[in-house]
Backbone bond lengths (Angstrom), bond angles and torsions (degrees), N, CA, C in turn:
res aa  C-N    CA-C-N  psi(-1)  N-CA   C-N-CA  omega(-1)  CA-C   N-CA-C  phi
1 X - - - 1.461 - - 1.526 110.22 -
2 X 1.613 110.21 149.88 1.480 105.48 179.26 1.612 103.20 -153.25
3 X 1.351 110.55 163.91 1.228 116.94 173.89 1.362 107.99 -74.25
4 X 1.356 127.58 114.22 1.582 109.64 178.24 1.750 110.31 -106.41
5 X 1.284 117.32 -7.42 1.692 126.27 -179.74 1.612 94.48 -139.25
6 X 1.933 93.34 118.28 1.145 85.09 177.18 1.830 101.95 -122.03
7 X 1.160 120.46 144.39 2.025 110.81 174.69 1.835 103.75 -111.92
8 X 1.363 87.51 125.17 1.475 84.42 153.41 1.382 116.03 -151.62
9 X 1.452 90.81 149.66 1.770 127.78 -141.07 1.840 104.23 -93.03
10 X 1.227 104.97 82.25 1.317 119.53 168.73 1.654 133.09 -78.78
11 X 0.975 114.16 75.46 1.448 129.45 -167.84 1.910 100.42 -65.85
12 X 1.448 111.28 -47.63 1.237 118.80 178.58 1.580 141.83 -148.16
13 X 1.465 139.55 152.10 1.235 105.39 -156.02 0.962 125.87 -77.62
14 X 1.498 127.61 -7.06 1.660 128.69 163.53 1.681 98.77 -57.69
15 X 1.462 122.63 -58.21 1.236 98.60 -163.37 1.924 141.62 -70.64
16 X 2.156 79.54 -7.11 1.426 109.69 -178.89 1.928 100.67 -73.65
17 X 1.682 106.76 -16.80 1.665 111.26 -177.74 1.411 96.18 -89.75
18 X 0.801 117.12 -34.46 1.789 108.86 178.75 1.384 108.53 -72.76
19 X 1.431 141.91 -50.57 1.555 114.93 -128.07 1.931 81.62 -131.63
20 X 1.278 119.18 -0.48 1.302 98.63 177.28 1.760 117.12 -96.43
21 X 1.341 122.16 0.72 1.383 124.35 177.97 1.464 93.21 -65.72
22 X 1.597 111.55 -43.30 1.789 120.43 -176.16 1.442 102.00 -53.64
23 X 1.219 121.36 -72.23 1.626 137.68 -166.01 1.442 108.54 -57.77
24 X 1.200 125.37 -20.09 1.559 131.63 -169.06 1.656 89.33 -93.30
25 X 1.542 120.00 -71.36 1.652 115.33 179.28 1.788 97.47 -48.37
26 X 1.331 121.61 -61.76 1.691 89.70 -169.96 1.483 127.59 -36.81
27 X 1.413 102.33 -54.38 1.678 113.85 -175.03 1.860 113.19 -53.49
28 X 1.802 105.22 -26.77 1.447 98.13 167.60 1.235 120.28 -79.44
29 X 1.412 116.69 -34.75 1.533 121.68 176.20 1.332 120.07 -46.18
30 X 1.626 121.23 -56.32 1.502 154.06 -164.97 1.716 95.11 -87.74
31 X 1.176 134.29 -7.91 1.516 141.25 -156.13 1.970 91.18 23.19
32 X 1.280 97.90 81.43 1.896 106.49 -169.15 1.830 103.62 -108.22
33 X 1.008 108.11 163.89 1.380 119.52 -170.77 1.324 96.69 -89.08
34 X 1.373 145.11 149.88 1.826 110.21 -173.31 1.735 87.41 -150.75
35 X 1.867 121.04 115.54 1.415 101.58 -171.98 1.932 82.80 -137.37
36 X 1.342 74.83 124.33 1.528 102.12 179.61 2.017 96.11 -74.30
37 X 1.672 114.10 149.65 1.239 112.54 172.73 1.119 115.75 -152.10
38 X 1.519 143.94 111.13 1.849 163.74 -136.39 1.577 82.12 -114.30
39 X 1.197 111.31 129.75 1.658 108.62 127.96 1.203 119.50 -130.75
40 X 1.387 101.98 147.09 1.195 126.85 -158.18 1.884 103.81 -88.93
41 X 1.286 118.11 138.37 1.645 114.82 -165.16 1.287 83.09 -108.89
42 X 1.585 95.95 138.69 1.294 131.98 174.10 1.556 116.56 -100.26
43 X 1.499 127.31 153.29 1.729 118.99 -167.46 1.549 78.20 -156.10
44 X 1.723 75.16 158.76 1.846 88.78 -173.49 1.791 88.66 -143.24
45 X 1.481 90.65 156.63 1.678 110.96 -156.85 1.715 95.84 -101.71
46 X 1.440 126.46 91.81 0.850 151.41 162.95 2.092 106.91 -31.52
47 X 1.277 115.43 144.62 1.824 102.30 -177.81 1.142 85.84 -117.31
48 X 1.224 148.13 49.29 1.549 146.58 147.56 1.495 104.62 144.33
49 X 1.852 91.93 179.28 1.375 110.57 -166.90 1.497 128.26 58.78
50 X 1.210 118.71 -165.54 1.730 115.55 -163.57 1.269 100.20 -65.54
51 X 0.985 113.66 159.56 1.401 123.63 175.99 0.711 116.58 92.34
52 X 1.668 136.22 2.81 1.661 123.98 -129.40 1.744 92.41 -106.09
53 X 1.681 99.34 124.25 1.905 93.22 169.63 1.292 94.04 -103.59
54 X 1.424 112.33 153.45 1.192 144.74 -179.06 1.719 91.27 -77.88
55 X 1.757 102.24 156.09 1.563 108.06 173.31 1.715 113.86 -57.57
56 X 1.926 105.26 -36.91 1.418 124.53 -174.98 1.781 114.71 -48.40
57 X 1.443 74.64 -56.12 1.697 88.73 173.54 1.302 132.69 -79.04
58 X 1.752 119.80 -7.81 1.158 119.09 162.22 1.882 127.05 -73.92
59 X 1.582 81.94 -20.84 1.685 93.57 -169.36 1.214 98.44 -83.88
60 X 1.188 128.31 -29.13 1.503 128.86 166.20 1.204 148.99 -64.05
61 X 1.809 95.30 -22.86 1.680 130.62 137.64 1.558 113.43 -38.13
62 X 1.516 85.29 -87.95 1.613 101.83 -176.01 1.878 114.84 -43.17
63 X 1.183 115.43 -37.13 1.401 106.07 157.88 0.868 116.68 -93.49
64 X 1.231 139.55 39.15 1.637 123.72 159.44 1.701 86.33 -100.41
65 X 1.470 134.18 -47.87 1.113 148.49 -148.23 1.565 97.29 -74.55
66 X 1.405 103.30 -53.17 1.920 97.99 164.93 1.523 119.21 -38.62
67 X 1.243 117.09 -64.45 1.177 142.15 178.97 1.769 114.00 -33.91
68 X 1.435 99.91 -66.41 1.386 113.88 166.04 1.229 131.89 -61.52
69 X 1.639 105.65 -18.49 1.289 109.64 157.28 1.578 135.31 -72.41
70 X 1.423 105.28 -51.02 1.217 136.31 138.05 2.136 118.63 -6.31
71 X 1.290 83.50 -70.41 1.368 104.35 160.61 1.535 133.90 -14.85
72 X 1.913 78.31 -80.11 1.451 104.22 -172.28 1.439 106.67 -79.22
73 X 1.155 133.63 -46.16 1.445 152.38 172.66 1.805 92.71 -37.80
74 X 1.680 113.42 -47.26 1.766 90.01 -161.48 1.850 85.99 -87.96
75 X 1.214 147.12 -9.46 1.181 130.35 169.25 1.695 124.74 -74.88
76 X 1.270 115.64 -18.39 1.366 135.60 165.66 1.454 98.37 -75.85
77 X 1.366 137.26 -55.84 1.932 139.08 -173.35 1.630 95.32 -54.19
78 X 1.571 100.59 -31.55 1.938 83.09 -167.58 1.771 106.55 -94.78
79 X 0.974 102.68 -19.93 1.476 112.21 169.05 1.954 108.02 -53.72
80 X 1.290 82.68 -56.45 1.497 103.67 -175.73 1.621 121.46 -49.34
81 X 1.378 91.22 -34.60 1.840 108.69 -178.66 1.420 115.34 -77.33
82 X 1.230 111.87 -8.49 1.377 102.52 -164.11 1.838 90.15 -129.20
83 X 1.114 146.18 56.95 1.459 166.02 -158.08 1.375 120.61 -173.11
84 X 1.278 117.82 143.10 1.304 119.60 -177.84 1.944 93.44 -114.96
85 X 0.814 118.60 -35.00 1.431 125.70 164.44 2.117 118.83 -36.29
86 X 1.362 101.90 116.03 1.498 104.63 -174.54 1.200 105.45 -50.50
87 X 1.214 128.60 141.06 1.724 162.74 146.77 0.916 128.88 -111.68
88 X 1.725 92.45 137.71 1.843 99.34 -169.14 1.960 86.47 -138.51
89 X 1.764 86.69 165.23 1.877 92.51 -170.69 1.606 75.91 -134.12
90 X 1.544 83.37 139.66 1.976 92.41 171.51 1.663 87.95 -134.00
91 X 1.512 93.10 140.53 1.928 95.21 161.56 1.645 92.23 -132.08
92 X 1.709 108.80 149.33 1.002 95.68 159.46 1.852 109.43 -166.07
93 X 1.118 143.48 167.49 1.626 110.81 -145.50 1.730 88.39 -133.74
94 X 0.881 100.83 179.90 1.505 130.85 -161.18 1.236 131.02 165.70
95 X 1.285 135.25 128.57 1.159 164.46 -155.45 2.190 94.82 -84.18
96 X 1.691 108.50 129.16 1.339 111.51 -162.82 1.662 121.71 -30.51
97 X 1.519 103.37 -54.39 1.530 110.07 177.71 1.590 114.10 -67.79
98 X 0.854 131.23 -14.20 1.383 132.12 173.64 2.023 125.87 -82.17
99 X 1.425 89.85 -19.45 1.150 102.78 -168.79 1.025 111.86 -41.51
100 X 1.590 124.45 -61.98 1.765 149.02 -176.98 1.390 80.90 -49.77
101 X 0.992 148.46 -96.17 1.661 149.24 -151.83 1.740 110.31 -36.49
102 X 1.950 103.73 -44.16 1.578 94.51 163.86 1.107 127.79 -60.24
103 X 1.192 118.81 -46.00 1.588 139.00 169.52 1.814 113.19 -38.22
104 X 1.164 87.53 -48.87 1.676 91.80 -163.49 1.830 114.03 -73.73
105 X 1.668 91.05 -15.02 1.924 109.59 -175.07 1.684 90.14 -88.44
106 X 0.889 138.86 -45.37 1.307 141.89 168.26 1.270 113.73 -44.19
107 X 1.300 132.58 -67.67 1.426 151.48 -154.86 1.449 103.99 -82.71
108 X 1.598 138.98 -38.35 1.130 158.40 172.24 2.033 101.14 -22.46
109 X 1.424 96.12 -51.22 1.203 104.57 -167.38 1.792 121.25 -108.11
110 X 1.548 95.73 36.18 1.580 88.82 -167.45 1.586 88.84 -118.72
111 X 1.520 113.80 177.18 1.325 98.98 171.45 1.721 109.28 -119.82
112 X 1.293 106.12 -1.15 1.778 108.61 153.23 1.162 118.32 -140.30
113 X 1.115 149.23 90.00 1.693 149.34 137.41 1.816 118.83 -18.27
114 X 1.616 108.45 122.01 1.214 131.57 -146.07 1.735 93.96 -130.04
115 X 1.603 113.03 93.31 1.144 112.25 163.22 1.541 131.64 -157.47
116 X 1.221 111.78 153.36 1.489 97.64 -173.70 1.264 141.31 -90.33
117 X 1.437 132.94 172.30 1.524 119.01 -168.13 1.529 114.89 -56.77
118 X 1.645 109.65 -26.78 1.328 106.87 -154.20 2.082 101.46 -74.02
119 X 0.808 121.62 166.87 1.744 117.89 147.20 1.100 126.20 -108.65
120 X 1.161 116.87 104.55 1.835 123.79 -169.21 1.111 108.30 -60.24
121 X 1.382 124.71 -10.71 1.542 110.20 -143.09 1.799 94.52 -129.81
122 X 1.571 104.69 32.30 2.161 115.28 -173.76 1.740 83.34 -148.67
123 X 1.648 86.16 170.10 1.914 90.49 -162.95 2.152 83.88 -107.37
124 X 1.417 101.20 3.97 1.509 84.78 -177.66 1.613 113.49 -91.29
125 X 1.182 116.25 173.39 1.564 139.11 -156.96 1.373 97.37 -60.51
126 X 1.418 117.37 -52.60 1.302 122.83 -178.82 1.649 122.66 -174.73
127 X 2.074 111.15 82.83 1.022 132.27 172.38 1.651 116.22 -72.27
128 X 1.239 92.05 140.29 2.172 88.90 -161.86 1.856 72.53 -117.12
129 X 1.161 147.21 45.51 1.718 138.50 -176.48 1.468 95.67 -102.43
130 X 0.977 155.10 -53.17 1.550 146.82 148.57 1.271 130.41 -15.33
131 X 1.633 90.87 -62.30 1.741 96.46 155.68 1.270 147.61 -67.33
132 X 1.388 92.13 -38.26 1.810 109.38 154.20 1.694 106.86 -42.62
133 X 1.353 118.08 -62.88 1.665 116.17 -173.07 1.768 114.07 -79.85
134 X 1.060 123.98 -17.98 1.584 109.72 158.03 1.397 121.74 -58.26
135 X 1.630 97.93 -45.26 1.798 82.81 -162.55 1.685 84.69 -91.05
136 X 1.176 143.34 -38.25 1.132 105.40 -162.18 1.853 84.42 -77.56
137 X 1.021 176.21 11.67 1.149 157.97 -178.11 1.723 110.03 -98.00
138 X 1.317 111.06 -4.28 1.957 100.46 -143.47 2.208 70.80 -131.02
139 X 1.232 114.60 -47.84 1.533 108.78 -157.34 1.462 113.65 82.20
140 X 1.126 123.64 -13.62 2.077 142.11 173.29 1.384 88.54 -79.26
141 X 1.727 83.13 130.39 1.526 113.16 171.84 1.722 120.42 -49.80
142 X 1.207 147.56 127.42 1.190 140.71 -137.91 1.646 101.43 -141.62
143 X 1.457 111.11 80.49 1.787 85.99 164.84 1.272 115.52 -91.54
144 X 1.450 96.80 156.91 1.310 108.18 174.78 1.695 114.56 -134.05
145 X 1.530 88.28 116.61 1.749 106.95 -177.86 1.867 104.92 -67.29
146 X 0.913 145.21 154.83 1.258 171.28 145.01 1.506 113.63 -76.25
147 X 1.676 134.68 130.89 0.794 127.74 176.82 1.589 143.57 -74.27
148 X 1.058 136.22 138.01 1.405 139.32 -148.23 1.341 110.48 101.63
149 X 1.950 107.66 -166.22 1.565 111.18 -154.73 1.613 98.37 -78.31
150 X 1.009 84.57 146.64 1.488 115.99 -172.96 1.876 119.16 -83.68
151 X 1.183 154.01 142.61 1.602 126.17 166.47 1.868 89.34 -77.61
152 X 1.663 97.93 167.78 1.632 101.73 178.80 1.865 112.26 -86.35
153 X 1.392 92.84 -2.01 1.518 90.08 169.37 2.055 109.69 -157.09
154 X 1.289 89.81 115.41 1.887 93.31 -173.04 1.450 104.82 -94.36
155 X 1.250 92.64 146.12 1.838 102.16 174.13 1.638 112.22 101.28
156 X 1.713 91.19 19.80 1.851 86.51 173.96 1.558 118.88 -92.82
157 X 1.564 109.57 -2.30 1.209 121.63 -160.67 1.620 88.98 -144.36
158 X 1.617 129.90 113.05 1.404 121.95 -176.71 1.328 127.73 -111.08
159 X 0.756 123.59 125.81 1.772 118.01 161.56 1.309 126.88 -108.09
160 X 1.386 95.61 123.54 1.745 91.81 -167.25 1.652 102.09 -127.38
161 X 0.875 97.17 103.10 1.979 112.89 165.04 1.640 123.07 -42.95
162 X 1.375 118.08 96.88 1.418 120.42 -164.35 1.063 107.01 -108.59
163 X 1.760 140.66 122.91 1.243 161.20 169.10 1.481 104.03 -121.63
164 X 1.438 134.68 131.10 1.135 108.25 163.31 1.841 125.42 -91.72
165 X 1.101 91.96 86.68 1.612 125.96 179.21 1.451 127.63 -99.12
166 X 1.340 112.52 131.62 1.848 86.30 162.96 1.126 135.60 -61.13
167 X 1.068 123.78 -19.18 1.385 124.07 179.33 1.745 115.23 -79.40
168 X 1.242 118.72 -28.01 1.397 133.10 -173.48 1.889 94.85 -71.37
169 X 1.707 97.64 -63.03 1.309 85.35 -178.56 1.626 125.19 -93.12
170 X 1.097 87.50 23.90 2.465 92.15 153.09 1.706 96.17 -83.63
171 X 1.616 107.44 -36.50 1.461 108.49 -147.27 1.828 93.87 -69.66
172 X 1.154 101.54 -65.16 1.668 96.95 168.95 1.112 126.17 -57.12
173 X 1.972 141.29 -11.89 1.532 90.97 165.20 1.684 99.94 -122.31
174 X 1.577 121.96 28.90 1.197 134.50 116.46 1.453 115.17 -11.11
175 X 1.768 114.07 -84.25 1.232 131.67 164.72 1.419 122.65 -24.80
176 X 1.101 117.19 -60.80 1.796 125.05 179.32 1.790 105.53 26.52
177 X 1.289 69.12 -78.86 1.638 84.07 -157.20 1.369 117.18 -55.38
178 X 1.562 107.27 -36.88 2.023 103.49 166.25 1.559 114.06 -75.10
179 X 1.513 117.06 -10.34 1.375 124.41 159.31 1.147 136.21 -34.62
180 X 1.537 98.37 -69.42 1.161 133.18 -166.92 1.687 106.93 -68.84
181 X 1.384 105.67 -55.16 1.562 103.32 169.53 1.328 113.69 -104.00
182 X 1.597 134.23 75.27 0.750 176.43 -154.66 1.503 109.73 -141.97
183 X 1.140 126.91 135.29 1.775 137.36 160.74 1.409 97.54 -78.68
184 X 1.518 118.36 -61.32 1.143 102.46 -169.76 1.712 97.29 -153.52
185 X 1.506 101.64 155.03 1.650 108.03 174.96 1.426 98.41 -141.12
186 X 1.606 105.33 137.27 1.323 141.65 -147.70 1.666 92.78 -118.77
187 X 1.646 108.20 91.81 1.459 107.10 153.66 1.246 144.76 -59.79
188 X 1.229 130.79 87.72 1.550 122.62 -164.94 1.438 120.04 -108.42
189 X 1.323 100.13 118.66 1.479 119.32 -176.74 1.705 110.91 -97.19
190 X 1.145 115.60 135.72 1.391 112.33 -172.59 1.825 105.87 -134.22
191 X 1.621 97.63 128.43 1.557 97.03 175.43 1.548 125.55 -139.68
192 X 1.330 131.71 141.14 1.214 120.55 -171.92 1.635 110.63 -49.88
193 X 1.077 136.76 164.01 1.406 128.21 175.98 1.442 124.62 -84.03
194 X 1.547 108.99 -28.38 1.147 124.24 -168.79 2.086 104.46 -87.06
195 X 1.475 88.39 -8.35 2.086 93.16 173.13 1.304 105.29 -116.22
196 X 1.658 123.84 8.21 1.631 109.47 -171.26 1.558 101.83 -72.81
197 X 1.438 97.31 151.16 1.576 109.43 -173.76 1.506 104.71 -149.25
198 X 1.224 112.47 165.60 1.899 125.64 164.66 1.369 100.31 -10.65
199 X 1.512 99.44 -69.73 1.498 105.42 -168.18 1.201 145.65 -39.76
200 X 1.516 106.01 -36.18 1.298 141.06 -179.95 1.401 111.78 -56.56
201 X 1.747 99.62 -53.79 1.495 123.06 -168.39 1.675 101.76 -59.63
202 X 1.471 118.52 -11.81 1.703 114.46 -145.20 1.520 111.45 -131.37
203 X 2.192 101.18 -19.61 1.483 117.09 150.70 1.359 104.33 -49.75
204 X 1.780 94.71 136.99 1.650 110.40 139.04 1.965 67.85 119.87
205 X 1.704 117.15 -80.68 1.228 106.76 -142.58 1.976 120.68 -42.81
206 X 1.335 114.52 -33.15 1.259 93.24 171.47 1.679 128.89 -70.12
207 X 0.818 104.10 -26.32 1.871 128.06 152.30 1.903 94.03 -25.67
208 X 1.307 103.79 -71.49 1.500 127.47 -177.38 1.726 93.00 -42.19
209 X 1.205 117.83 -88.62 1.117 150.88 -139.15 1.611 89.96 -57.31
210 X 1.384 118.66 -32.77 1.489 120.02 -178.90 1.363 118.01 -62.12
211 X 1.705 90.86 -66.89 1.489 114.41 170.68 1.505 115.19 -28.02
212 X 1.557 97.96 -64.91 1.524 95.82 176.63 1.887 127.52 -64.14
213 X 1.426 103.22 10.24 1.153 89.24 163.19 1.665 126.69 -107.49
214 X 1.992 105.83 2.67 1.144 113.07 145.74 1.639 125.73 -100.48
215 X 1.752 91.72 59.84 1.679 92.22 -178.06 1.122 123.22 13.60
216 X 1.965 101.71 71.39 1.438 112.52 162.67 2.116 91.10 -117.72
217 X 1.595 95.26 146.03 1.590 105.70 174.68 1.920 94.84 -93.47
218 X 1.012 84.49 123.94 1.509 107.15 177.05 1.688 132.02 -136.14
219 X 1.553 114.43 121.49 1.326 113.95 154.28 1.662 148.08 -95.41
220 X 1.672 122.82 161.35 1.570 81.09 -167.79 1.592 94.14 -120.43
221 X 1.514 132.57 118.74 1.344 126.06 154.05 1.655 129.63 -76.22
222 X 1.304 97.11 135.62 1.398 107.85 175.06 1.416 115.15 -95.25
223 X 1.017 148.27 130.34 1.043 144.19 171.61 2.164 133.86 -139.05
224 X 0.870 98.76 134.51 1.452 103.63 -175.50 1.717 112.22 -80.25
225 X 1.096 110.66 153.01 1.647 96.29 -174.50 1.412 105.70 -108.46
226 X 1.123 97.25 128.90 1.449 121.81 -173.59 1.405 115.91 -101.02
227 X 1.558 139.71 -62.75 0.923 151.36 100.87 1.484 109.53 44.53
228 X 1.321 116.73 125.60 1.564 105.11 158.45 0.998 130.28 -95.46
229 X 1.311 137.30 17.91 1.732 131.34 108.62 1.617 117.87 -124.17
230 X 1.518 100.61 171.79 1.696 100.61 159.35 0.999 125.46 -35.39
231 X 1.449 123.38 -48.30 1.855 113.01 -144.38 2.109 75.71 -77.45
232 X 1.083 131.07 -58.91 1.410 119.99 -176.84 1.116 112.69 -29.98
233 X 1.449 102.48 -72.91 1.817 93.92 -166.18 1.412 114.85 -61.78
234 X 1.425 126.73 -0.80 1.348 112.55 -176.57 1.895 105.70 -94.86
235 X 1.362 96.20 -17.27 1.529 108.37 177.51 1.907 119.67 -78.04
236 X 1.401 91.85 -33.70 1.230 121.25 167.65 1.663 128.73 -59.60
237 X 1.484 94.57 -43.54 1.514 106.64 166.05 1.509 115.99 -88.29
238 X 1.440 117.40 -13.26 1.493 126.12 -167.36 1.737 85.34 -100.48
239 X 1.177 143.93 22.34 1.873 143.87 157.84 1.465 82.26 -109.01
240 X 1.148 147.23 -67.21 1.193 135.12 -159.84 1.304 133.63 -63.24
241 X 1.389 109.83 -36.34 1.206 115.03 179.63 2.165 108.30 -89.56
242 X 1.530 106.96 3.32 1.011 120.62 165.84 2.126 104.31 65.86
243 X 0.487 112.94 52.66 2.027 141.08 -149.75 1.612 88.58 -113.86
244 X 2.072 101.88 113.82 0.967 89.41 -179.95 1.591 117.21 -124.68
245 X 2.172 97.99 32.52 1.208 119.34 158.23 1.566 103.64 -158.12
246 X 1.537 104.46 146.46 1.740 127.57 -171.64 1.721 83.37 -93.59
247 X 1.156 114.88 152.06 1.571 140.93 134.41 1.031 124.67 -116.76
248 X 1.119 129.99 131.05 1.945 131.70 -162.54 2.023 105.74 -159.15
249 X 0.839 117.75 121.75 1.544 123.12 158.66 2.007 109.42 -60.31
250 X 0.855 93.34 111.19 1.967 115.36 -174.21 1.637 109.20 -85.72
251 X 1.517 90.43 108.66 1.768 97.64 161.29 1.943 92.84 87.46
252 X 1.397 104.99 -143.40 1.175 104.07 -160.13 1.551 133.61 -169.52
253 X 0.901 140.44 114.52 1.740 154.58 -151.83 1.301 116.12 -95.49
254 X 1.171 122.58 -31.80 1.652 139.94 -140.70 1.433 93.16 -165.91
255 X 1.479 118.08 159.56 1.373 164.00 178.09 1.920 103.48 -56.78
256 X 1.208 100.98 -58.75 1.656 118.22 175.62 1.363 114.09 -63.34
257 X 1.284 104.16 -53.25 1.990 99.99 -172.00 1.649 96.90 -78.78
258 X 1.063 137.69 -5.65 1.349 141.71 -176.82 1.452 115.98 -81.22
259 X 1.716 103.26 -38.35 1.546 97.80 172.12 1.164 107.66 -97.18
260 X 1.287 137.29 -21.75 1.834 118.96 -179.32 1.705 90.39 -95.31
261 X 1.181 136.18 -32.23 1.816 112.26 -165.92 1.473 119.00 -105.14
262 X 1.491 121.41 -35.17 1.096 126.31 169.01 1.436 124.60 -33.35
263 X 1.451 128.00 -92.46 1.547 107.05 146.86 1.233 153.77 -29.54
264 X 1.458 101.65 -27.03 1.793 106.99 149.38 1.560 136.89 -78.78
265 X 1.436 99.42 -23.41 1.663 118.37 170.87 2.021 104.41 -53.80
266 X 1.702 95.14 -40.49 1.436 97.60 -163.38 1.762 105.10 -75.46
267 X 1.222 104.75 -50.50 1.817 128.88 -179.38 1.029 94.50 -15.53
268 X 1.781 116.42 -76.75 1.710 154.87 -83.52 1.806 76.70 -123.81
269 X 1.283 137.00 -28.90 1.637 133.81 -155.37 1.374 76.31 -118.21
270 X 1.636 148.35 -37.36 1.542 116.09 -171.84 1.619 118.24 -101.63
271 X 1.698 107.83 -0.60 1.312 110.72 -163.33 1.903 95.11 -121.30
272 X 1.464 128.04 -33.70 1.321 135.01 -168.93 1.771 106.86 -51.99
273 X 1.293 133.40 136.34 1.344 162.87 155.86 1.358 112.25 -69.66
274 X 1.634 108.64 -42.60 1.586 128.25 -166.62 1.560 102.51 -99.06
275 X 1.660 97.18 139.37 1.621 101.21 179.11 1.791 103.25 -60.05
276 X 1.402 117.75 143.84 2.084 112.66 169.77 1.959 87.23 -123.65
277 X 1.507 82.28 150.03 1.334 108.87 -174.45 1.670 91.41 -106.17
278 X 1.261 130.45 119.89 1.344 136.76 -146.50 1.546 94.06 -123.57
279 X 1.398 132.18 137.60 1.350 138.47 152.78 1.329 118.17 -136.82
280 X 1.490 119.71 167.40 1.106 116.17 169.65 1.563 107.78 -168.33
């Protein structure tokens, strides 16, 4: 299995410098089609009351937004120059609340979505609400890089978060393909201490047993939670096991994935170092 369409979601050109050295090696690895896509934010000139932008200040919008497009577009051309891997440039604009909806018509049809923790497109430090609505909007596997240095190739060392959930298992065979070429993937099962049972001890291995029949090398951890929540201890075990990508099923369907992932889905996107391969 391989990624053969890959999107990644360039809001800005810092984030087009971070996450496309990643997205450029996937598309060579996967020999993947790889089409980067900007939108450009649109503003509208209010005729009074709060809010109200002046015509002056809209045009000054609208070119800053050129500009930034501009931007990102010549950091994607140089990316582009130095790849033998197909590239494609999409721009296309939308007004703030709509954005996630462009995003999600884009992404519909890729078979991995490429984006980063930050949200280019909010004035805060670091809004994950974009990301929240792709993957739950698209159901496409969603990594999401974290800012700073990057390794030049993720997914040689795995951690994969096992609930038996739907969302856990889209999230793993989602994965496949970083599986498969993978050294090794690290099953991690997580349980309160005061409910561990038989069961616990015996999760994950058919999980294993699958995997390995798409020649993936796999281990299975059990673990008690120690931690005062999931998204920690799963971050906690992902330094240890030296993991230099998470897989996790995001957010929540059911009653079960709601109390162990939901609050960790959120943690794991504002606190993680390590790229997570996100599904839902």
């Amino acid at each position: 299995m391989a990624y053969k369409t890959i999107l990644a979601i360039l809001p800005t050109a810092e984030t087009a410098t971070n996450i496309l050295p990643t997205a450029v090696s996937l598309a060579e690895n996967h020999l993947a089609h790889l089409t980067a896509v900007h939108i450009r934010q649109l503003y509208e000139v209010y005729p009074g009351g709060h809010g109200m932008i002046s015509l002056d200040i809209y045009e000054s919008l609208q070119e800053d937004a050129k500009r930034l497009a501009k931007e990102t577009k010549d950091v994607f051309d140089k990316a582009s120059g130095k790849t033998n891997a197909v590239t494609e440039w999409r721009e296309a604009s939308a007004y703030l609340s709509g954005i996630p909806r462009k995003l999600v018509e884009y992404a519909l049809r890729a078979d991995l979505i490429i984006m980063s923790a930050r949200d280019g497109w909010s004035n805060d430090e670091l809004n994950t609400s974009t990301l929240h609505d792709v993957i739950l909007g698209t159901g496409r596997p969603v990594l999401m890089l974290p800012e700073g240095d990057l390794p030049d190739n993720i997914g040689r060392n795995t951690l994969l978060c096992w609930q038996p959930t739907r969302e856990a298992s889209m999230a793993a065979h989602n994965a496949l393909p970083f599986l498969q070429a993978a050294d090794l993937t690290t099953i991690l099962t997580i349980s309160k201490e005061h409910s561990r049972s038989a069961a616990d001890e015996t999760e994950g291995h058919d999980l294993a047993t699958m995997l390995s029949r798409h020649d993936c090398k796999t281990e299975v951890w059990h673990r008690s939670l120690e931690e005062p929540t999931i998204g920690a201890q799963i971050l906690k075990e992902a330094r240890i096991s030296g993991t230099d990508l998470i897989v996790m099923g995001a957010f929540g369907h059911n009653r079960l994935h709601d109390i162990f992932f939901t609050d960790a889905t959120r943690e794991i996107m504002h606190k993680t170092h390590i790229p997570v391969l996100f599904s839902a």
